[in-house]
Rosetta silent file (secondary structure, phi, psi, omega in degrees, C-alpha in Angstrom):
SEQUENCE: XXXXXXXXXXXXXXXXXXXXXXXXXXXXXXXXXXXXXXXXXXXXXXXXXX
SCORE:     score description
SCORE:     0.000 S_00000001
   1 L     0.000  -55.465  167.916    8.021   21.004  -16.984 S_00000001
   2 L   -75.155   47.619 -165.437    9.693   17.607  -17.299 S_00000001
   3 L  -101.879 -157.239 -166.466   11.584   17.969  -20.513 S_00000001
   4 L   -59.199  -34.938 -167.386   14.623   17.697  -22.199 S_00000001
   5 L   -99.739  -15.394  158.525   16.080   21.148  -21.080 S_00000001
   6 L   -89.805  -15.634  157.219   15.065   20.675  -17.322 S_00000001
   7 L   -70.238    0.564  172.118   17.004   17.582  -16.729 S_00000001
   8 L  -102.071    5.380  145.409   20.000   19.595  -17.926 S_00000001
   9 L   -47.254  130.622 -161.758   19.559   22.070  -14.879 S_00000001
  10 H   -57.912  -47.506 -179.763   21.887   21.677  -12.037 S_00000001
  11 H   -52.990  -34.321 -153.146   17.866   20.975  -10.426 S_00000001
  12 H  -113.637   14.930  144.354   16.689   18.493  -12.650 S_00000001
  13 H   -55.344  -57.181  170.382   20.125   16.856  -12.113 S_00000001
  14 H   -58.012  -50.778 -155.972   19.503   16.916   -8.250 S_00000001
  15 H   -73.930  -53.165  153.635   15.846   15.520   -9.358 S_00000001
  16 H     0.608  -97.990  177.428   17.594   12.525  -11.415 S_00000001
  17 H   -28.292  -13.579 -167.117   19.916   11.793   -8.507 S_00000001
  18 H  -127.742  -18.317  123.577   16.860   11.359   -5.900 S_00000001
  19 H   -29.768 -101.109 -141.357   14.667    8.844   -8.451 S_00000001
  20 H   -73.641  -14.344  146.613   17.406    6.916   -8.450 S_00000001
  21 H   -60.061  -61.481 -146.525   18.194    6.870   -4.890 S_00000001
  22 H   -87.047  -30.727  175.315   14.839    6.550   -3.976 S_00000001
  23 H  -100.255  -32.971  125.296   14.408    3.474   -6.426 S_00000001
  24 H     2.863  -71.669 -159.165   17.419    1.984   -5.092 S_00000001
  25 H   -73.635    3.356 -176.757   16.396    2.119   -1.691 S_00000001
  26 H   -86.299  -38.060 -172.086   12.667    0.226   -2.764 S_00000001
  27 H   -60.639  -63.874  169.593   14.843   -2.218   -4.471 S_00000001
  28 H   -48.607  -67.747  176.715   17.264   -2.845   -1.946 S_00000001
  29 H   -68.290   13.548 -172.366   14.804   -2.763    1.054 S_00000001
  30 H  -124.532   28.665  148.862   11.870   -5.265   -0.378 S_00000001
  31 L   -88.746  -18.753  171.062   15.110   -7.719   -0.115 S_00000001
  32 L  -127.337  164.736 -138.761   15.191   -8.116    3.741 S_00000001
  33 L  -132.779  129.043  142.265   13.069  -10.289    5.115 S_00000001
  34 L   -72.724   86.755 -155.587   11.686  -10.092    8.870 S_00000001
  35 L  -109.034  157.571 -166.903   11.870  -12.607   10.802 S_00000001
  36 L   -89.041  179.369  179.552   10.282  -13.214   14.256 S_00000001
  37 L   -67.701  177.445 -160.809   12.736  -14.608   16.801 S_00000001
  38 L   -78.249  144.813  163.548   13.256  -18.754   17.612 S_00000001
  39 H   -41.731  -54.541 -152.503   10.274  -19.512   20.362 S_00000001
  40 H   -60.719  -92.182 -160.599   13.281  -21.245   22.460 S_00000001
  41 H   -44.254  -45.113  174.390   15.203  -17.559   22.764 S_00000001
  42 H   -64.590  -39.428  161.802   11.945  -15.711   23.389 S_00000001
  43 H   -51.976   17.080  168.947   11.224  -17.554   26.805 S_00000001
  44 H  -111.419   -4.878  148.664   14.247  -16.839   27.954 S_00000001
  45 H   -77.685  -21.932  170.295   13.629  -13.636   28.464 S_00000001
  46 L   -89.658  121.905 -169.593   10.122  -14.112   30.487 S_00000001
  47 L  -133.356  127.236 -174.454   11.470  -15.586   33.683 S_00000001
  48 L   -70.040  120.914  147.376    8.759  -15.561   36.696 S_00000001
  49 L  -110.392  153.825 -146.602   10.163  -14.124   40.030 S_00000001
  50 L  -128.170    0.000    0.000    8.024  -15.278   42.921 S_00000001
């Protein structure tokens, strides 16, 4: 199925184009890093009201 004469198909063009997208976005996205917030800035959102 995956030869020479179906990557020259408008389809196996399309499939080309979305591998390489798709490997892109693994590349690109194992590049940002999560980080949690500073301790300081998360209390400052818990604020007691009494």
């Amino acid at each position: 199925m995956y030869n020479r004469k179906f990557f020259s198909t408008q389809l196996g063009k399309a499939a080309i184009a979305s591998i390489a997208m798709m490997t892109a976005f693994v590349a690109l996205s194992s590049q940002i890093t999560v980080s949690t917030p500073m301790p300081m800035v998360a209390s400052i959102g818990t604020v007691e009201i009494a």
